[in-house]
C-alpha positions in Angstrom: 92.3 124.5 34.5 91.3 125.9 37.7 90.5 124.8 41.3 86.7 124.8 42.7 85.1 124.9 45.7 81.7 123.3 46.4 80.0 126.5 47.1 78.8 128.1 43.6 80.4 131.4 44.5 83.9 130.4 44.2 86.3 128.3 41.5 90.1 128.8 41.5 93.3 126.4 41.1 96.1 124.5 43.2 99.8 125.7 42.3 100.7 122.0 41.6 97.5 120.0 40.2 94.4 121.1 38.6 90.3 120.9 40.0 90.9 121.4 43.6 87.5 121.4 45.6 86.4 122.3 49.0 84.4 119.9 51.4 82.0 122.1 52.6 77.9 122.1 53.0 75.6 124.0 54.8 75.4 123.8 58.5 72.4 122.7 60.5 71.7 121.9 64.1 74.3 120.9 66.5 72.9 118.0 69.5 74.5 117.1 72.1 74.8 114.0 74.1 75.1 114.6 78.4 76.3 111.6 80.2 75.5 111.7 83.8 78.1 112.0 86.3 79.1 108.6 88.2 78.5 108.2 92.0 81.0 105.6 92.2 84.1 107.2 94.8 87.3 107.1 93.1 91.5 107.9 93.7 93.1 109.5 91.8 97.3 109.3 91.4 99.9 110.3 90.0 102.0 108.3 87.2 105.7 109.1 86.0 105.0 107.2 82.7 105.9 109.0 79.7 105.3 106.8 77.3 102.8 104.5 75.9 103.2 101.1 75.8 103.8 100.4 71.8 105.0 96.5 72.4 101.8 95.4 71.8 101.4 92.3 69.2 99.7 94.8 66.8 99.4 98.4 66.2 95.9 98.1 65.7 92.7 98.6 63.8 92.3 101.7 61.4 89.0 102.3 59.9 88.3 104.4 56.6 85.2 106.1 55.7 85.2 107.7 52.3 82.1 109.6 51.0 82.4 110.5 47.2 78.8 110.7 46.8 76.8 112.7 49.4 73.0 113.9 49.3 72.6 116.9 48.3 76.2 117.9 47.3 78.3 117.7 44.7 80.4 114.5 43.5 83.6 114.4 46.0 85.6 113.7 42.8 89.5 112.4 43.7 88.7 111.2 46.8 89.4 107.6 45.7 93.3 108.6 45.3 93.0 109.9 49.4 91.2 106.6 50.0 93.2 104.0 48.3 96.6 106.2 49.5 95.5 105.8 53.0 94.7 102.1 53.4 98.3 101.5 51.4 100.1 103.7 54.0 98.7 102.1 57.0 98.9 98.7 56.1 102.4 99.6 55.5 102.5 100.3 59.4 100.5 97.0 60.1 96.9 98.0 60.9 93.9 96.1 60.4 92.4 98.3 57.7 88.9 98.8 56.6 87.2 100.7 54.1 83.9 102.2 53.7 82.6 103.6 51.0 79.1 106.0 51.0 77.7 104.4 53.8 74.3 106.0 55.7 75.1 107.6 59.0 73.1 104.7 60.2 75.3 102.5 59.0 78.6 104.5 60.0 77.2 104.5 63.6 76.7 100.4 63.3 80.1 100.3 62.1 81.9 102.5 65.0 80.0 100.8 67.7 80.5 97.1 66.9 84.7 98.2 66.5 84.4 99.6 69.7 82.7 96.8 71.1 86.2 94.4 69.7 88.8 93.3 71.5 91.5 96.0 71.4 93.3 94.4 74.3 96.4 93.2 71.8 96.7 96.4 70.1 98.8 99.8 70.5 96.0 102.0 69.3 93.2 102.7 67.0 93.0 105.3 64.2 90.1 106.4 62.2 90.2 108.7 58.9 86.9 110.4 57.7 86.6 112.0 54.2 83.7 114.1 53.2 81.9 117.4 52.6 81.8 119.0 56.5 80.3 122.3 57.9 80.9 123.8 61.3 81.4 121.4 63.7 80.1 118.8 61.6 80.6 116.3 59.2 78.3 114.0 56.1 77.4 110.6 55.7 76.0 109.9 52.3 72.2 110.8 53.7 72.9 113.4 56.5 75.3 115.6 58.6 76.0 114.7 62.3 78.0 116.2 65.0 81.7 115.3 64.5 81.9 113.9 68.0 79.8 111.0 67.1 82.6 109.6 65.4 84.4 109.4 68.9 82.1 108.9 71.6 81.8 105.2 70.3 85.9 105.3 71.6 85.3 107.2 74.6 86.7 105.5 78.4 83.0 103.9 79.4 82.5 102.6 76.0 85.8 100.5 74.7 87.5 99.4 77.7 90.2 97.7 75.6 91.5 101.4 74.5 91.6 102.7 77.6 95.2 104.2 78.1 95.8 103.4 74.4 95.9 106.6 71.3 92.8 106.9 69.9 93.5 108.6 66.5 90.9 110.7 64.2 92.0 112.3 61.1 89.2 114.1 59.3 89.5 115.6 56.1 86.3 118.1 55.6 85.6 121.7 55.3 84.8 123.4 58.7 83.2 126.3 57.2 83.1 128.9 54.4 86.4 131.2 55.4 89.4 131.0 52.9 92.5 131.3 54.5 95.0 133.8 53.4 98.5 134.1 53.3 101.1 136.1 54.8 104.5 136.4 54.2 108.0 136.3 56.5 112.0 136.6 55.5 114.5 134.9 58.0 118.4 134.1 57.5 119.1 130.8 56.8 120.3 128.7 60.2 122.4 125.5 60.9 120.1 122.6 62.0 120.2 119.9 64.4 118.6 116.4 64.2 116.7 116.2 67.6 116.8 113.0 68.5 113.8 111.0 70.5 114.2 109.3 74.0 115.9 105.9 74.7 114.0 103.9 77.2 114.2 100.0 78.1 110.4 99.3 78.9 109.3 98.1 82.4 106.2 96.3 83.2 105.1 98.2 86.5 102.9 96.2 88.9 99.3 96.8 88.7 97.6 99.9 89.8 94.7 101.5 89.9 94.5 105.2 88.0 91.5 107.2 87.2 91.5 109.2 84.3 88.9 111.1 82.4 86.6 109.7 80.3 87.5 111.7 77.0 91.6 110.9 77.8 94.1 109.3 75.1 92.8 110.8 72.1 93.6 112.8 68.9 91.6 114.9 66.8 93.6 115.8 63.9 91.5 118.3 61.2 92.7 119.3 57.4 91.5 122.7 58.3 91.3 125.6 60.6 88.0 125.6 62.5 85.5 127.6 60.1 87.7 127.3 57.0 87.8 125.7 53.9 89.9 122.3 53.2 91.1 121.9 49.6 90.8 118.8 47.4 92.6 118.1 43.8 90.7 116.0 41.5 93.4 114.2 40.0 95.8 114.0 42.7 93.8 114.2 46.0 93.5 116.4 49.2 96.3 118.6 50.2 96.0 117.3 53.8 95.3 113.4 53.1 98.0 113.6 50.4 100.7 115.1 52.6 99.6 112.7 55.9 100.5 110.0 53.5 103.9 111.2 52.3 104.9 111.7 56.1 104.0 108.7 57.1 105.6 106.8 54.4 108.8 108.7 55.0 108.8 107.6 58.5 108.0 103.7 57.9 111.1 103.7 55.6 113.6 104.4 58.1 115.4 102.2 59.9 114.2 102.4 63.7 110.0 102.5 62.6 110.6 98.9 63.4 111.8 99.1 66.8 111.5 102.7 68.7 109.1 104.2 65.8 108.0 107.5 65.5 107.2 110.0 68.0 103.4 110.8 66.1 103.3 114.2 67.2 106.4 114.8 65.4 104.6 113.5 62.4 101.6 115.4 62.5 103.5 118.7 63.5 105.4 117.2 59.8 102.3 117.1 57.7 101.2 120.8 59.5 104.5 122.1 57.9 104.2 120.7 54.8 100.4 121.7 53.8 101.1 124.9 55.4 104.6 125.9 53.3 103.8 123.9 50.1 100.4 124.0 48.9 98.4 127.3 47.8 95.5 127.6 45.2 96.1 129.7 41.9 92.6 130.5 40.9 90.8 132.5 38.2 88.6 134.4 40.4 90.3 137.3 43.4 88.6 135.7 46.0 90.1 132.4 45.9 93.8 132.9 44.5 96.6 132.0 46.6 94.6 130.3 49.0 96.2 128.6 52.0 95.1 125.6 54.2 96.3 125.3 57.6 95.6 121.5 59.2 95.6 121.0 63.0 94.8 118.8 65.8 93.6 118.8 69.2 95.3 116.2 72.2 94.2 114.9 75.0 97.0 112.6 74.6 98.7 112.2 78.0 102.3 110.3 77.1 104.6 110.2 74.1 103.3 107.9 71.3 105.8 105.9 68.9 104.1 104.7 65.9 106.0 101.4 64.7 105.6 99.5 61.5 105.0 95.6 62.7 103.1 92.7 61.2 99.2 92.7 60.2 97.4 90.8 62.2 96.9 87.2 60.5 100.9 87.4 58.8 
């Protein structure tokens, strides 16, 4: 049994499961949106606040499109194990969770800016968690590619007031291009380790003040793959990156403070880096694609320390 990609050049195979495919398509023309500057006068300040506030009622809405069956591409087959995995592991945390399947891009644009248009003002955060074919710098619907910041701008400052200061979360699992990422190799002695443990803080309400920040603040981009590389999906068992995600994040709701402090997310996603880095490669049939590697990674504008806590869905 061997792994395949969803480029005809390549099939290969995953060191632990069998029919591993690659979320990739062909890339077309990138648009951009330009927002013009504001003439409104504005102070900015400084803040010592390290933290965000995670004492919210709820931890918030998560949204999940999956896209098995895309124009034009092949069958995403397996990704209903990374879809059902993902709505059990965040409603294990509490969120409000809901899942699309094969919707337009029409109809994914609806849907992102009606949420962003809700009332976020009771929640810690908002998380969002795409799966489909991707190319550079973008990303399918069932009908069409679009530039992966469409998914955001919905979220941005000027558009959902009720995030403002609050994580806004994106985790997309999609090719970003056709490169196959190799390994390399490294030998170390084996070292005593420490458990690092997080900050202790009692939470004060400041009084109100005014801050500017930018428009594109508070968020996280988090991709299953470098930027111009492939991403890896099993069949049977799922995708390396939405697979491991899972495992870390159900690790971290079963311990005993992911009801109270929670979990520094940064740690978690530096976590699920380590694991789809060290654990997964592709055994394949063909040079080109044996021994593969997939390297996930995200990009911050996150401005505090965010701990993810497990509390009650909203309703319960």
């Amino acid at each position: 049994m061997s792994d395949e990609t969803d480029f005809d050049l390549f099939s290969g195979k995953k060191s632990k499961a069998k029919h591993d495919k690659a979320d990739a398509a062909k890339v077309t023309a990138q648009t951009r949106d330009v927002t013009p500057a504001t003439s409104q006068i504005i102070q900015s300040r400084p803040t010592d606040e390290e933290f965000y506030r995670n004492t919210n009622p709820y931890v918030g809405v998560a949204v999940v499109f999956n896209h098995k069956y895309v124009k034009g591409q092949k069958d995403r087959v397996g990704t209903e194990k990374d879809r059902d995995t993902i709505a059990e592991t965040l409603s294990l945390y509490g969120f409000d969770v809901r899942v699309f399947n094969d919707l337009t891009f029409e109809k994914v644009d609806a849907q992102l800016k009606a949420i962003a248009k809700e009332d976020h003002s009771e929640n810690d955060c908002f998380v969002l968690v795409v799966m489909s074919h991707g190319a550079e710098g973008r990303i399918f619907a069932s009908d069409m590619s679009y530039p992966v910041e469409r998914l955001w701008q919905p979220f941005l400052g000027d558009n959902c007031k009720s995030l403002i200061n609050k994580p806004k979360i994106f985790f997309l699992q999609a090719c970003r291009g056709e490169r196959l990422d190799k390994p390399v190799v490294f030998s170390e002695f084996s070292v005593m380790t420490r458990q690092i443990g997080g900050p202790s803080q009692t939470e004060e309400i400041p009084p109100v003040i005014t801050y500017a920040i930018p428009n594109t603040a508070d968020m996280l981009v988090m991709y299953s793959t470098f930027e111009k590389y492939y991403s890896f999906r099993n069949v049977e068992n799922g995708s390396w990156f939405i697979q491991s995600l899972c495992d870390v994040f159900i690790a971290a709701a079963r311990k005993p403070e992911a009801y109270d402090k929670g979990s520094d997310l940064l740690r978690l996603l530096t976590a699920v880096n380590r694991k789809v880095a060290y654990e997964y490669q592709s055994l394949a049939k063909v040079d080109v694609l044996n021994q593969m590697k997939e390297m996930p990674n995200f990009l911050s504008t996150l401005t505090k320390t965010f701990y993810l806590r497990v509390k009650s869905h909203p309703g319960k």
